[in-house]
C-alpha positions in Angstrom: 108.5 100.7 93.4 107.7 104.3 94.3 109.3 105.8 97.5 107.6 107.8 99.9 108.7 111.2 101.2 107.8 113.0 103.8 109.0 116.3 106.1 109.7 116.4 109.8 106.7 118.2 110.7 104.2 114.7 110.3 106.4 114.7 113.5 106.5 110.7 113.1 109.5 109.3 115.3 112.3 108.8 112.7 112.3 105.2 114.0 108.6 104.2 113.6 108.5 106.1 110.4 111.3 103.9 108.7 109.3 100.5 110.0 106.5 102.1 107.9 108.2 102.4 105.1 108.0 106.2 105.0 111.1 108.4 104.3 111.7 111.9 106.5 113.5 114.4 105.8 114.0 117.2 108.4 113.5 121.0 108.9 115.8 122.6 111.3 115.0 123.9 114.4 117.6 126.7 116.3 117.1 127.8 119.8 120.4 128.8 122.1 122.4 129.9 119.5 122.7 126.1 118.0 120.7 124.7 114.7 119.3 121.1 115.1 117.8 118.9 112.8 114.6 118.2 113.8 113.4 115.2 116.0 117.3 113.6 114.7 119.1 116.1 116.7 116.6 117.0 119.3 113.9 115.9 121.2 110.6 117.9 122.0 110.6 117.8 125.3 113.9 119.7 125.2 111.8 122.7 122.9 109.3 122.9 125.5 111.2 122.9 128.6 113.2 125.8 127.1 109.9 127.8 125.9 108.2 127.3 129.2 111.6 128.9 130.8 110.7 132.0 128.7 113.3 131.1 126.1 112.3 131.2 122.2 113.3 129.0 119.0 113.3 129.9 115.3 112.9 127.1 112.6 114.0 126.8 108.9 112.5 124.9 106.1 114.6 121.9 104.1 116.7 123.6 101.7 116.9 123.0 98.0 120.6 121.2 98.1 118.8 118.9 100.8 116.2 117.5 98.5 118.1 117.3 95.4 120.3 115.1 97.7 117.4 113.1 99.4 115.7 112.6 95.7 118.8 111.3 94.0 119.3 108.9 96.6 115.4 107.4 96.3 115.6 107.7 92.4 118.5 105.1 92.6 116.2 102.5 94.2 113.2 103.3 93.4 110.9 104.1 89.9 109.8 107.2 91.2 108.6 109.2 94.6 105.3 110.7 96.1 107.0 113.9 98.2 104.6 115.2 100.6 105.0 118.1 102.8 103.6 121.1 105.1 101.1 123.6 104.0 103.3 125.8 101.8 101.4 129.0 103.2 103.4 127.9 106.6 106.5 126.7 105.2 108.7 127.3 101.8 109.5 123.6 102.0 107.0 122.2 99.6 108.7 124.7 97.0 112.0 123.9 98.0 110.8 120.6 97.0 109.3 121.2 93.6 112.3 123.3 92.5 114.7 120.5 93.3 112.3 118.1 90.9 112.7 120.5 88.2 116.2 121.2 88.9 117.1 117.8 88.6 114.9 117.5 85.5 113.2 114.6 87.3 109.6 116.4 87.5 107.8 113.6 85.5 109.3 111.2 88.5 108.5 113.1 91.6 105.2 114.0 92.5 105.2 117.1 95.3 102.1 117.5 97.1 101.5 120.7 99.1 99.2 118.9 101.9 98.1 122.3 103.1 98.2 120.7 106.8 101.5 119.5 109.1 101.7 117.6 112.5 99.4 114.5 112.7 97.2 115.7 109.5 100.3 114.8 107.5 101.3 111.7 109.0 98.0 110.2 108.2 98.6 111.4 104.7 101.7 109.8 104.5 99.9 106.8 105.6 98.0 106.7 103.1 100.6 107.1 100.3 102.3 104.5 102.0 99.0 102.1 101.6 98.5 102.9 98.3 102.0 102.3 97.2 102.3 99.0 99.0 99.0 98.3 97.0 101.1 98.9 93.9 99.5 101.6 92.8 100.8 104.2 90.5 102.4 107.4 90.8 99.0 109.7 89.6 96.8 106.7 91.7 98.5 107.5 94.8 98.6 111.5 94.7 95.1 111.5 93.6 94.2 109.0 96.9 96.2 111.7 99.5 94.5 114.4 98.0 91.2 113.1 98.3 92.0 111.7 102.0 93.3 115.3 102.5 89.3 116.8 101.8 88.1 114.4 103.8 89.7 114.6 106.5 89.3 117.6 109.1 91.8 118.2 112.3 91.3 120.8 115.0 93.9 122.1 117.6 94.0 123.9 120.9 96.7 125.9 122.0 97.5 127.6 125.6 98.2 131.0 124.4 98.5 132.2 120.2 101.1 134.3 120.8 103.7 131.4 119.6 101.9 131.5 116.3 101.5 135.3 116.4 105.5 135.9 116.9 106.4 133.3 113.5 103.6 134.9 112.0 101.9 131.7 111.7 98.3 133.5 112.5 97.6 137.6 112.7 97.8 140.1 115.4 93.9 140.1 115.2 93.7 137.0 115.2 96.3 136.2 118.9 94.1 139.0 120.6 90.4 137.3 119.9 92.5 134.4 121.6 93.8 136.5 124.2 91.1 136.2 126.9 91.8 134.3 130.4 90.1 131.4 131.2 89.7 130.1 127.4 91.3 128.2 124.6 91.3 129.3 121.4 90.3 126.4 119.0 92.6 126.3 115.2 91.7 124.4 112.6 93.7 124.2 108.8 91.7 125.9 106.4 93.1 126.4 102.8 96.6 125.6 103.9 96.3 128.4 106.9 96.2 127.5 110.3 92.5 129.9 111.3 91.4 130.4 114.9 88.1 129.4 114.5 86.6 129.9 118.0 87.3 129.8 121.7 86.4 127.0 124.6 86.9 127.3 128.4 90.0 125.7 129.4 88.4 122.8 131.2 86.1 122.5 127.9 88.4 122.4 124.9 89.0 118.9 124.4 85.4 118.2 124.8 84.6 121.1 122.1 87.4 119.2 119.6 85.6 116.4 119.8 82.0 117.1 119.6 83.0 119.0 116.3 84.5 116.0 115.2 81.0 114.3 116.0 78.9 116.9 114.3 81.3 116.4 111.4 81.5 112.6 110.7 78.3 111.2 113.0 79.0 107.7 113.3 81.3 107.5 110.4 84.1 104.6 111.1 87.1 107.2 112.0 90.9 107.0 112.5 91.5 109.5 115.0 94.6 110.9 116.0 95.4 112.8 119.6 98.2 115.5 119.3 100.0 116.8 122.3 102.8 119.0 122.7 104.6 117.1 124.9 105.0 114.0 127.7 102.4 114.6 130.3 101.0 111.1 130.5 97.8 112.5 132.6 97.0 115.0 130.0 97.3 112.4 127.4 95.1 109.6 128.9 92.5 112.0 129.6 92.5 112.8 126.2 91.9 109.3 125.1 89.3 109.0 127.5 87.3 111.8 126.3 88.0 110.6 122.5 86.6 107.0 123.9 83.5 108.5 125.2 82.9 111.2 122.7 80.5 108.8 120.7 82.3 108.9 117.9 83.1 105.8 115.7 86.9 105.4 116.5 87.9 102.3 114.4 91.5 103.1 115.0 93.2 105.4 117.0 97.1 106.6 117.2 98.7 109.1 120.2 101.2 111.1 118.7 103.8 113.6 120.4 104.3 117.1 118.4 108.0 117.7 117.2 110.7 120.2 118.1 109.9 122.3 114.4 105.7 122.4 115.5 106.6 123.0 119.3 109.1 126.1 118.9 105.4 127.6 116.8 102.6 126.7 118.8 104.2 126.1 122.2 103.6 124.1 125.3 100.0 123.5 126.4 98.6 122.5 122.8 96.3 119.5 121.8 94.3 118.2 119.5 92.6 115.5 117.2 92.9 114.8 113.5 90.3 112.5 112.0 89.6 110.6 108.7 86.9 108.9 107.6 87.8 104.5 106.9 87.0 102.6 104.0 
């Protein structure tokens, strides 16, 4: 049986993610002079609420020891593990992760995947792995399935204001001042592993922008579509599903999925988005 691995930042609940069969393994997030382990230690709520009080967090990736620790512990029940992580141009997790394989001279056991995404991009990949595994597929069979639902699938994000990303250096200077205009949105999207401001949408607009993106994207291709949010605001979240029903596009299955402590402290209150793939 192969065991599936995945970071904090796919920000599934540790709960739901161990009915799925899909093991986590958490960054840390640090805000008031304390270091939590993210979503185990901390909920996101508590990120926000401190952000929108003008307070600021840090994050850290999974250390070497960690995953040495966590892989040991799979490779004693399991054949071997698919270990599948954040966009290593945002994060030095995914090489935390491959230097523990070849530290433990277990390389030909673990397959690391740098996703090149995080949030709900990398649930849905995780997802995947977990489908293909229960379909008793093999170790190569299931990497090369989450990296071809990886190029197929496409996610875009709006956030209130860049300058979250622009203070972790997540996105440039230039970059947080095209953003920086009232009244708009600036639209992000993952593009070779980088989170890119692609665009901007009036605030009353963005969602319906996402969306018709998505459309012009995947026509009336059967989706699984994901909604984001930073956050509990039920309004804000039902509206979102209501422009997602009447977008036109070809929802087959649909997921709500709150963003974690480690994505809140970098893109901050007030962000949204949607992350489809393609079915079948």
């Amino acid at each position: 049986m192969i065991a599936v691995l995945t970071d904090s930042t796919c920000d599934l609940h540790p709960d739901s993610a161990k009915q799925l069969g899909i093991n986590i393994i958490p960054l840390q997030v640090s805000m008031q002079q304390r270091t939590f382990s993210d979503w185990q230690d901390i909920d996101p709520d508590a990120v926000y609420d401190h952000m929108r009080a003008g307070g600021s967090a840090s994050t850290a990736p999974v250390s070497v020891a960690a995953f040495e620790t966590r892989y040991r512990e799979l490779l004693s029940t399991h054949d071997a593990v698919i270990s599948l992580h954040l966009s290593g141009k945002l994060s030095e997790t995914v090489r935390h992760a491959q230097q523990a394989a070849q530290q433990l001279g277990e390389a030909g056991r673990i397959q690391v995947i740098d996703t090149e995404v995080a949030c709900g991009p990398l649930a849905e990949l995780a997802l995947v792995a977990r489908d293909q595994v229960t379909a008793g597929r093999e170790l190569h069979q299931v990497a090369r399935a989450v990296l071809e639902a990886r190029n197929s699938m496409y996610a875009e994000l709006s956030v209130a204001t860049l300058d979250y990303l622009r203070r972790s250096g997540r996105v440039s200077r230039a970059q947080a001042f095209l953003g920086g205009m009232l009244g708009v949105r600036p639209i992000l999207t993952f593009e070779r592993g980088e989170l890119k401001a692609t665009r901007r949408a009036k605030v009353d607009q963005a969602a319906g922008d996402m969306l018709g993106s998505l459309k012009e994207r995947f026509g009336n291709t059967p989706l699984s579509v994901t909604i984001m949010h930073a956050g509990r605001d039920t309004a804000r979240i039902n509206a979102l599903r209501t422009a997602m029903v009447g977008s036109g596009l070809n929802v087959q299955r649909g997921r709500v999925q709150l963003m974690g402590p480690v994505i809140g402290a970098h893109v901050g209150p007030g962000t949204y988005g949607f992350n489809a793939i393609p079915l079948g």
